[in-house]
Rosetta silent file (secondary structure, phi, psi, omega in degrees, C-alpha in Angstrom):
SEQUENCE: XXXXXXXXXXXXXXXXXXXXXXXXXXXXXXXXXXXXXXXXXXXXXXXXXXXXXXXXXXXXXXXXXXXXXXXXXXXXXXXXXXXXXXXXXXXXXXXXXXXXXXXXXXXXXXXXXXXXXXXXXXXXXXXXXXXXXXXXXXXXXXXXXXXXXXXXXXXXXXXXXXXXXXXXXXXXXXXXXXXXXXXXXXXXXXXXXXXXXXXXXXXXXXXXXXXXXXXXXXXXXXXXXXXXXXXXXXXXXXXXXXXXXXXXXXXXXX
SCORE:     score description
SCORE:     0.000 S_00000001
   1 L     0.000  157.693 -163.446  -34.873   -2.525   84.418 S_00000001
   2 L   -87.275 -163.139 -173.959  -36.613    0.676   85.971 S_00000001
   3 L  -101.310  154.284  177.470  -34.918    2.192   89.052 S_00000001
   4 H   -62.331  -85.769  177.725  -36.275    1.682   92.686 S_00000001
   5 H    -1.419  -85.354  177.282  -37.134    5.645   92.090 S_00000001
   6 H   -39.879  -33.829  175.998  -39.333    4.471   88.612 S_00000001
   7 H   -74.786  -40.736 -173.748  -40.891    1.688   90.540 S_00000001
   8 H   -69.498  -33.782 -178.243  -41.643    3.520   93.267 S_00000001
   9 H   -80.604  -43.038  120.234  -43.365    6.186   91.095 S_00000001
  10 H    -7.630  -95.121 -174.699  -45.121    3.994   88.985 S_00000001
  11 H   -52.088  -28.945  133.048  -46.636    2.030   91.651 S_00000001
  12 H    13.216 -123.917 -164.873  -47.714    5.563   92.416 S_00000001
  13 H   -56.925  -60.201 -155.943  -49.659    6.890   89.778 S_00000001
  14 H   -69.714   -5.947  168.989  -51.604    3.393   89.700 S_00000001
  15 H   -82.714  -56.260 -174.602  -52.742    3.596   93.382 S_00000001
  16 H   -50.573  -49.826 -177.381  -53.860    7.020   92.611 S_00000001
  17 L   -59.017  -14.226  126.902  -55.723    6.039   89.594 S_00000001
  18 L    -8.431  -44.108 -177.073  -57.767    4.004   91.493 S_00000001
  19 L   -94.866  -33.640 -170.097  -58.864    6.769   93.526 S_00000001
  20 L   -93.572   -1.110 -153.417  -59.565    8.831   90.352 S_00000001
  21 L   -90.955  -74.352 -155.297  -61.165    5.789   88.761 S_00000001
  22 L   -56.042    9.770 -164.337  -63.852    5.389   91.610 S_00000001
  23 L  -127.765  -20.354  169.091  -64.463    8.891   91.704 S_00000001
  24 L   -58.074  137.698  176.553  -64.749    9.727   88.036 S_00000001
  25 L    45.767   55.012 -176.211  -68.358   11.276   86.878 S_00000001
  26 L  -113.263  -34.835 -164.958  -69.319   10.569   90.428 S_00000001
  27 L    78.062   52.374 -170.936  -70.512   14.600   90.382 S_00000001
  28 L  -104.848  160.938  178.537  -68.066   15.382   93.215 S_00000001
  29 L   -33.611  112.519  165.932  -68.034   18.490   95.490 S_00000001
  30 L  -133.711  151.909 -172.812  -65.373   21.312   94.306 S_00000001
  31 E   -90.741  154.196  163.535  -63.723   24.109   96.299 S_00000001
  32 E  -115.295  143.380 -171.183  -61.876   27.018   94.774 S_00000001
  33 L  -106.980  159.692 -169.416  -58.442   27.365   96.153 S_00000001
  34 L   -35.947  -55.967 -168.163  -56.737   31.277   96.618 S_00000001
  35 L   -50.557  -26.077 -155.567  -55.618   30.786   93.310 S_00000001
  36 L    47.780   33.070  145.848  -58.561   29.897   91.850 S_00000001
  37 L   -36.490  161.907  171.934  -58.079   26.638   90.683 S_00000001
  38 E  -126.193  146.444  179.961  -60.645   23.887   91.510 S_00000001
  39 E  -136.893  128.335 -176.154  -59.884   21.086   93.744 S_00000001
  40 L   -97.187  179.031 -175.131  -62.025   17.806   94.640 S_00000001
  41 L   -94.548   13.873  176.344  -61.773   15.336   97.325 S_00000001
  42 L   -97.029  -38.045  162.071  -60.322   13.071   94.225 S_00000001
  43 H   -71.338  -47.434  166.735  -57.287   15.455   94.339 S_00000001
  44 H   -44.074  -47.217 -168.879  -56.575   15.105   97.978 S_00000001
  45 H   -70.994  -21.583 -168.773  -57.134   11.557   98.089 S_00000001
  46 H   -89.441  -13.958 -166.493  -55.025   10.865   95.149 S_00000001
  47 L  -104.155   22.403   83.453  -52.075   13.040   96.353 S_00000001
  48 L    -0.291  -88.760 -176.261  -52.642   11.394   99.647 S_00000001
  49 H   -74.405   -2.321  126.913  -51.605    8.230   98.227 S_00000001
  50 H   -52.776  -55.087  179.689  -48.809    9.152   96.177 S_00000001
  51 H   -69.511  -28.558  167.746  -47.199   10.698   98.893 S_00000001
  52 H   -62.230  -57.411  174.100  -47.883    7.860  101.286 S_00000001
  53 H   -70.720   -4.474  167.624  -46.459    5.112   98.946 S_00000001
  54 H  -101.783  -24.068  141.422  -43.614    7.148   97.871 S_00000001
  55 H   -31.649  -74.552 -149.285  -42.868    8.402  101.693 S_00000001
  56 L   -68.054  -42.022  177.995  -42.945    4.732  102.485 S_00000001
  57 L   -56.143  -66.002 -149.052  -40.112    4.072   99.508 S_00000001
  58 L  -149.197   87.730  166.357  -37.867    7.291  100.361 S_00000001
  59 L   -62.801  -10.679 -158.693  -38.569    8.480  103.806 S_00000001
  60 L   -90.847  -31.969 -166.544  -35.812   11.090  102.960 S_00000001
  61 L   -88.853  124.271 -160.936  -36.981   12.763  100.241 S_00000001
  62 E   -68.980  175.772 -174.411  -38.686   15.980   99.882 S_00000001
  63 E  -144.805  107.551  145.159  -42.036   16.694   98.297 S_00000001
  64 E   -81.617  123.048 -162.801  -44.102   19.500   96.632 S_00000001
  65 L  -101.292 -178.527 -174.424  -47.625   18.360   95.972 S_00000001
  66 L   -74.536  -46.515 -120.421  -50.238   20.015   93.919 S_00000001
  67 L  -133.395  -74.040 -112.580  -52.903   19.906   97.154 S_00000001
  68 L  -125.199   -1.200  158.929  -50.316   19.740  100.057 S_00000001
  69 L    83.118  176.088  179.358  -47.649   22.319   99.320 S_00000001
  70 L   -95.006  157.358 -172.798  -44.067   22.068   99.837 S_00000001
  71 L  -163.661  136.738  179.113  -41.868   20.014  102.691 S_00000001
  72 L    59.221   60.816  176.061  -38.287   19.043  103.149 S_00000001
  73 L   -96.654   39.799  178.820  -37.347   21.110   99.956 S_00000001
  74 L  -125.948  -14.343 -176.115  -33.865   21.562  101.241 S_00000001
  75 L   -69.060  156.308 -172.804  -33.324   17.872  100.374 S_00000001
  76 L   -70.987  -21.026  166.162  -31.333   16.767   97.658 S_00000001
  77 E  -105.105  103.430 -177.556  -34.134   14.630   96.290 S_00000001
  78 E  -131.792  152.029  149.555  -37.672   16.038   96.109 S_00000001
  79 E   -93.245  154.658 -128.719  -41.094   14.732   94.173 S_00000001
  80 E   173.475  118.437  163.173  -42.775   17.067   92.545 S_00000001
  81 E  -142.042  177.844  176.365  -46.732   15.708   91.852 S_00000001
  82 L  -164.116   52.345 -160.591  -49.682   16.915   90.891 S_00000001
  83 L   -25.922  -35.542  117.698  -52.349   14.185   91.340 S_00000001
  84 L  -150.683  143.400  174.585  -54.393   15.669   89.079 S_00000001
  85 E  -112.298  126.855  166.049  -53.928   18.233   86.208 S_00000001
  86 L   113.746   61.009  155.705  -56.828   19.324   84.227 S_00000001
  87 H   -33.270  -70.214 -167.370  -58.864   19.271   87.373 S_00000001
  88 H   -58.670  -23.472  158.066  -61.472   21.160   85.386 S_00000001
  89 H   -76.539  -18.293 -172.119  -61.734   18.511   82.773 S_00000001
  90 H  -102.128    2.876  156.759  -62.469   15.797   85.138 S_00000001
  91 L   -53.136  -35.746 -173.696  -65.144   18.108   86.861 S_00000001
  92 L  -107.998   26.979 -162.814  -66.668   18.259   83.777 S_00000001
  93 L    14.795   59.296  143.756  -65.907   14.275   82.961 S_00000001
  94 L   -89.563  149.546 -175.872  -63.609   14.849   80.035 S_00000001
  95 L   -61.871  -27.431 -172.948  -60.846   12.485   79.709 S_00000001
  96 L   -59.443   58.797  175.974  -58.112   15.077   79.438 S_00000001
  97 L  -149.306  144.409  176.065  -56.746   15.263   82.901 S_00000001
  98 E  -142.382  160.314  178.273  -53.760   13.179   84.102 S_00000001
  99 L   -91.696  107.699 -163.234  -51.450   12.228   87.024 S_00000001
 100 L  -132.717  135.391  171.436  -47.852   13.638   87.203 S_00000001
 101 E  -137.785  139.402 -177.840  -44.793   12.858   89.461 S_00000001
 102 E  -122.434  131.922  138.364  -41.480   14.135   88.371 S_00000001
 103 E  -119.890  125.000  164.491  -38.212   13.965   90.808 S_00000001
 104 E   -51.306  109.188 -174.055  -36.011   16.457   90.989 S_00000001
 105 E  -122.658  105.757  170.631  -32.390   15.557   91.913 S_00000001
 106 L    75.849   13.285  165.693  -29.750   18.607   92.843 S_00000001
 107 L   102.331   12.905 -173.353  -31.660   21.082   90.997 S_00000001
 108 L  -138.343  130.045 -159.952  -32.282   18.478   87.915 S_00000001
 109 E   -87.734  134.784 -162.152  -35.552   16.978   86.595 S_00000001
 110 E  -145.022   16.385 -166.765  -34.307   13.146   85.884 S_00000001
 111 E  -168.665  120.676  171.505  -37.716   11.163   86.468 S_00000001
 112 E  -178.020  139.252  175.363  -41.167   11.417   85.538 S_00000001
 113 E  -108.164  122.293  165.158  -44.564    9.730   84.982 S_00000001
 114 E  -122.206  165.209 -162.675  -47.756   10.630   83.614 S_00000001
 115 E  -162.747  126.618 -137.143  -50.870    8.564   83.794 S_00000001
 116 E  -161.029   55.754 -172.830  -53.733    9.546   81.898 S_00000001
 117 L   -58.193  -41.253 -159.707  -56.383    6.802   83.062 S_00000001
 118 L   -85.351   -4.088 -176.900  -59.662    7.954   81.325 S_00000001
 119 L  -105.949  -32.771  173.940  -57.605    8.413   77.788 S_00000001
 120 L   114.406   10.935  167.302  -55.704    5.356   78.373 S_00000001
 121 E  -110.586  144.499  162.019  -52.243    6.406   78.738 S_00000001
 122 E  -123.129  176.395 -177.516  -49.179    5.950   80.743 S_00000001
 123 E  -139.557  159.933  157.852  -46.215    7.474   79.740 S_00000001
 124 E  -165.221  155.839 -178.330  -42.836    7.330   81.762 S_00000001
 125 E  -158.876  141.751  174.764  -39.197    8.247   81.424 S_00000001
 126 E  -148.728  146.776 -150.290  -36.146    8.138   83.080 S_00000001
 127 L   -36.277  151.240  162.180  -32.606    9.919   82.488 S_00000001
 128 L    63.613   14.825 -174.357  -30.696    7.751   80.323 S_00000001
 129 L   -86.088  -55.485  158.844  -33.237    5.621   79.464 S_00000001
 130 L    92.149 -149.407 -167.837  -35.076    6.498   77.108 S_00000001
 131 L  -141.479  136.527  167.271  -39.174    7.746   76.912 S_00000001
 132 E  -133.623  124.897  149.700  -42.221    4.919   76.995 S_00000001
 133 E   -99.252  113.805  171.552  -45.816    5.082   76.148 S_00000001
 134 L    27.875   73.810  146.155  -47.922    2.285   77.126 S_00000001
 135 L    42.287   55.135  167.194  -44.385    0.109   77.454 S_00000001
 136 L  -152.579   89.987  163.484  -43.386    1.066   73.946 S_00000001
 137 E   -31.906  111.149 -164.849  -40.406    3.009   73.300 S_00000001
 138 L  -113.226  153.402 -170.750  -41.359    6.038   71.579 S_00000001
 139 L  -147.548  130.103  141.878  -39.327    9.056   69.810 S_00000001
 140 L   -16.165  151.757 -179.096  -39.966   12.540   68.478 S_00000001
 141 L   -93.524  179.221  -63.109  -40.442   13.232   64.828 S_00000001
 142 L   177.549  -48.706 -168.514  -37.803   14.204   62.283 S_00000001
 143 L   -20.175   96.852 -161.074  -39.151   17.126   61.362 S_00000001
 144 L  -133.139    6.272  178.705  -37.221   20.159   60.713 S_00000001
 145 L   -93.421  142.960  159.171  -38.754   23.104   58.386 S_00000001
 146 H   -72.495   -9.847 -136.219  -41.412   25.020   60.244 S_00000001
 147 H  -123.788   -4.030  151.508  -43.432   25.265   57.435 S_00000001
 148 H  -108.686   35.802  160.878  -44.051   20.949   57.901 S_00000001
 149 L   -71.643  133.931  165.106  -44.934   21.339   61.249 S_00000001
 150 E   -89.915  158.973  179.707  -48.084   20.423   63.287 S_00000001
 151 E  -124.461  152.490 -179.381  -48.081   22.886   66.150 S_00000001
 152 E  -157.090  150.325  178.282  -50.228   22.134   69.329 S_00000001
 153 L  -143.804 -156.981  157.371  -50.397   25.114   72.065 S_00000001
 154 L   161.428 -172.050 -176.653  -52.895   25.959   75.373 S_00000001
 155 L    22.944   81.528 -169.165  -53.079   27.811   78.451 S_00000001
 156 L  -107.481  -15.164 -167.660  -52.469   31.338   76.256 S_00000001
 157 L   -43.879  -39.098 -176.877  -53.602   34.304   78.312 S_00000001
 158 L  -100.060   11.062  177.979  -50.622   35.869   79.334 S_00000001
 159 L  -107.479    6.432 -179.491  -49.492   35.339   75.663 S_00000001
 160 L  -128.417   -3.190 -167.470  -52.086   37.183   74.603 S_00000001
 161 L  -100.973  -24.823 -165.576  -51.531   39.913   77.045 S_00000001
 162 L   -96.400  158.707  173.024  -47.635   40.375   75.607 S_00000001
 163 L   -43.393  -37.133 -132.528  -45.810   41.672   72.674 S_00000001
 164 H  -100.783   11.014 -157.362  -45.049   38.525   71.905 S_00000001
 165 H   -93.232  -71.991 -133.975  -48.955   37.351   70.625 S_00000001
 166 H   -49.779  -68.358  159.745  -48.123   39.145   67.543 S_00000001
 167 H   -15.557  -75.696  168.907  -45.047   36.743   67.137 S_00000001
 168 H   -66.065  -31.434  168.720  -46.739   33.775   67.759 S_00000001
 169 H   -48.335  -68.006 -155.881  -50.101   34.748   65.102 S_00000001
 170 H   -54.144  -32.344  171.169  -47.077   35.338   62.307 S_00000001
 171 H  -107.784   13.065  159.177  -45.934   32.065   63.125 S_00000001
 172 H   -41.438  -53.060 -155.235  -49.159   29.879   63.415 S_00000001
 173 H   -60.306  -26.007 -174.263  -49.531   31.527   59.887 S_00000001
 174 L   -81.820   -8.432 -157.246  -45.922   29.538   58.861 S_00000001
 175 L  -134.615  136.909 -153.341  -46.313   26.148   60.075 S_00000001
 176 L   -41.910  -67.574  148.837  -48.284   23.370   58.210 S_00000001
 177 E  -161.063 -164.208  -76.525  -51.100   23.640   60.481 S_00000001
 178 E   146.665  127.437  164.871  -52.007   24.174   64.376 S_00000001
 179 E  -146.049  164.463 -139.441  -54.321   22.566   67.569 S_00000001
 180 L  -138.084   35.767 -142.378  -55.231   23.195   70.773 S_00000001
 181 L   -84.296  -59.363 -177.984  -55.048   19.434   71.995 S_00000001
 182 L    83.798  171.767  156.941  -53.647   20.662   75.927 S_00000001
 183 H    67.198 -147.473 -174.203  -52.935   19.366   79.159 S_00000001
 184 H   -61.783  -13.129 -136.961  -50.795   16.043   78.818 S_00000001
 185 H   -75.623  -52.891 -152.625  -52.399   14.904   75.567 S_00000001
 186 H   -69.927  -18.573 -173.568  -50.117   17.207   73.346 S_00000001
 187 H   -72.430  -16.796  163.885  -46.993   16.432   75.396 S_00000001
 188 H   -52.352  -84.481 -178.819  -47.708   12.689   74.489 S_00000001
 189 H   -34.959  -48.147 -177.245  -47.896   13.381   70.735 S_00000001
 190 H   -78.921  -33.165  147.067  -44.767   15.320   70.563 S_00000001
 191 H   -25.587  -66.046 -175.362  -43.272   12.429   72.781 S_00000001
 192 H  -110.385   21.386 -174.761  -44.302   10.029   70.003 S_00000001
 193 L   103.549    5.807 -143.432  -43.942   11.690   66.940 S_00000001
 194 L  -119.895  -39.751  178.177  -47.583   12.661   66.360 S_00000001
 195 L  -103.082  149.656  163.901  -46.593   17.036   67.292 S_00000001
 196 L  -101.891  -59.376 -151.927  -43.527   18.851   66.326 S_00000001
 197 E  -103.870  160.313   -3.922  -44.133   22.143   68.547 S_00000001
 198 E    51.664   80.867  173.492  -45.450   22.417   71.946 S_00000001
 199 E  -112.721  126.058  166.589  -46.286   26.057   73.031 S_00000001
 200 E  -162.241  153.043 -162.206  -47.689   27.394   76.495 S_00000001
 201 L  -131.367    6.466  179.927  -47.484   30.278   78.335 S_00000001
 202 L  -129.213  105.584 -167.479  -49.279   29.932   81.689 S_00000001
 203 L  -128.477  154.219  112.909  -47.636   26.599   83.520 S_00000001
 204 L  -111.962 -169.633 -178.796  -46.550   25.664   86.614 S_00000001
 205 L  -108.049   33.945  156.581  -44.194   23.173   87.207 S_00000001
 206 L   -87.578   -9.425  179.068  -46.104   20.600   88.301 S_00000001
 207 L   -53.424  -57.214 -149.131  -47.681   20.642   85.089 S_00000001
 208 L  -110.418   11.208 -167.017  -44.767   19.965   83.376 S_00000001
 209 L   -73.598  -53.858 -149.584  -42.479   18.361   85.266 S_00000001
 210 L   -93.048  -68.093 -162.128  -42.892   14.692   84.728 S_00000001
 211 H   -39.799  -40.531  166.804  -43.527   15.640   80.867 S_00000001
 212 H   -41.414  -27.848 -151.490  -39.813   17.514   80.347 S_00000001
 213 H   -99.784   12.403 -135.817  -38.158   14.479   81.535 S_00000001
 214 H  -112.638  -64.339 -178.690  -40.759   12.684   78.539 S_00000001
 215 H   -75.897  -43.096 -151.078  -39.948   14.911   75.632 S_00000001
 216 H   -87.505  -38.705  149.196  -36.388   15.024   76.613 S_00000001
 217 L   -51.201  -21.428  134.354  -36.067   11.485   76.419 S_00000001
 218 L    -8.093  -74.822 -139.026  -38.026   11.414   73.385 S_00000001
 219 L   113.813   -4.575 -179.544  -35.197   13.326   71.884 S_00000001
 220 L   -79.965 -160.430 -179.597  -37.039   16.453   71.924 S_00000001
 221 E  -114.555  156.317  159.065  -36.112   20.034   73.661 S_00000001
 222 E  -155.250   85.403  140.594  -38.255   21.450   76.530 S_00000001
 223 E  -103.235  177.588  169.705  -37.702   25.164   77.783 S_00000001
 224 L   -77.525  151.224 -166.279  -39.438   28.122   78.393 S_00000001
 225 L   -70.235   29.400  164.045  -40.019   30.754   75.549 S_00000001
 226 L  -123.427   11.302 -179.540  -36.949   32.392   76.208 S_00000001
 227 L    93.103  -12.084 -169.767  -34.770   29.413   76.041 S_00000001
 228 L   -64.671  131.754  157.032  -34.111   28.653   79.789 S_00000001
 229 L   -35.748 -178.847 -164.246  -33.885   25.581   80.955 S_00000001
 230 L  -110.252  155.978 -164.758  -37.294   24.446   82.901 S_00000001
 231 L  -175.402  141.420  177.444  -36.565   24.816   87.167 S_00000001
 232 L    -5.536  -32.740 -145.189  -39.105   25.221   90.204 S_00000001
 233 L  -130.770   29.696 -177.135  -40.145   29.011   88.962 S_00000001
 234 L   -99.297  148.075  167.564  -40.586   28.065   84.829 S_00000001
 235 L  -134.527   47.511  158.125  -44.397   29.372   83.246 S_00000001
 236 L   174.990  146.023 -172.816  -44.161   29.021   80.103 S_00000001
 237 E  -132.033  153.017  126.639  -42.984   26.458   77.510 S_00000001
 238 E  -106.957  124.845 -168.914  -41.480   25.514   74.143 S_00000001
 239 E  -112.313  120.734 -173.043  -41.515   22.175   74.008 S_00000001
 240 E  -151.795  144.793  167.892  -40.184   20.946   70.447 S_00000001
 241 L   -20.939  -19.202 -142.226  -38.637   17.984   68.422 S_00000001
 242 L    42.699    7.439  168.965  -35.561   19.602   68.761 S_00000001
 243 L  -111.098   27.554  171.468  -34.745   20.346   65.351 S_00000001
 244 L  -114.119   -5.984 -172.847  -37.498   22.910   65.519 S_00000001
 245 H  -108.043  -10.209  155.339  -36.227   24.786   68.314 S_00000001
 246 H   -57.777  -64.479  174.891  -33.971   26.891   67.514 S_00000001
 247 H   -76.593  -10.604  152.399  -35.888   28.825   64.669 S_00000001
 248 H   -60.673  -36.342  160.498  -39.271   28.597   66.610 S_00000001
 249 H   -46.384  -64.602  178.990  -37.203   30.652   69.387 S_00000001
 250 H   -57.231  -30.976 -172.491  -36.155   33.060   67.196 S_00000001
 251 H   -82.807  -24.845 -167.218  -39.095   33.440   65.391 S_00000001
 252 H   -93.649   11.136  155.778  -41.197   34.259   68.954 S_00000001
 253 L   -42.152   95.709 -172.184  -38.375   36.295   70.080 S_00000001
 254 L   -16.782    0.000    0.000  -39.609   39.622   71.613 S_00000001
């Protein structure tokens, strides 16, 4: 049975998706935020309603949204959403954008949902638990030579800016072969066994929040390309089967 936490998060995502439903390839209005991100009245509204129904759940518990910033982050419990990520695909009505709430307990990511309405996935996991795709326990692959790998990467810019491109070229050249699937889709795949590798270098961790707790239940690994665990301030990931992660570290080691 899930946890009042999983239920609560859950019921969630699917009130948001609602909001993202009626609003998809509607042609709506978008703002650029400092950052320069784009944001729609489909992001407000859906992080609106995540935060209401989860507020309503755990009046206690803090929250950093995507759209709405951070509040009560001294609490011992926070959510962590992002209502949607891949904004820019659903601007442009590709399916590749999804809904993610992760919570964070004591400094530890233990909970997290993604919802993928226009591709047709949900995914959720919770510590101890195990990892589900559309309410089918799913597990990382087996894999363990790089050189019978699929690889999937995205958001590369500042990986392209660093020593470290060079790294990653030699080992695209090693591993069976390489795609650019992004945003939730590849953390799915690697989730169910479809990806070995994971790579990204520009994140935040709203991206990735809900997806760590995904992979790790999986059975896979998820840090940053220096090995760290993933924590409020991580940009950049290897995300891997786990019997891939050790010599994919090493090989993109500065």
């Amino acid at each position: 049975m899930p946890s009042k936490e999983l239920s609560a998060a859950l019921e969630a995502a699917r009130a948001a998706q609602e909001v993202i439903r009626a609003l998809f390839g509607k042609n709506p209005a978008v703002r650029t935020k400092p950052d320069d991100s784009p944001v729609t009245e489909a992001d407000v509204r859906a992080e609106e309603i995540i935060r209401a129904t989860l507020s309503r759940r755990f009046p206690d518990y803090g929250f950093y949204g995507e759209e709405s910033g951070q509040h009560a982050m001294q609490a011992q419990n926070i959510w962590l959403v992002d209502p949607i990520d891949g904004t820019k695909s659903f601007v442009r009505e590709s399916p590749f954008f999804s809904t993610q709430i992760a919570l964070l307990r004591s400094g530890r990511l233990v909970l997290g949902v993604s919802n993928a309405p226009a591709y047709g996935e949900l995914a959720w996991a919770e510590e101890g638990a195990g990892a589900w795709l559309n309410d089918r326990r799913v597990r990382v692959s087996r894999v363990a030579e790089p050189a019978a790998a699929a690889l999937s990467s995205g958001n590369l810019k500042s990986l392209a800016r660093s020593p470290r491109w060079q790294r990653y070229g030699e080992l695209i050249g090693r591993v069976n072969y390489s795609r650019g699937y992004g945003d939730f889709l590849h953390y799915h795949m690697l989730a169910r066994g479809a990806l070995d590798v994971v790579i990204e270098s520009d994140v935040n961790i709203l991206d990735i929040a809900a997806l760590t707790v995904i992979v790790r239940e999986a059975g896979g690994t998820f840090t940053d390309l220096e090995g760290a665990a993933v924590d409020l301030d991580t940009v950049s990931v290897l995300a891997t089967n786990g019997a891939l992660h050790a010599p994919l570290l090493q090989a993109l080691r500065r």
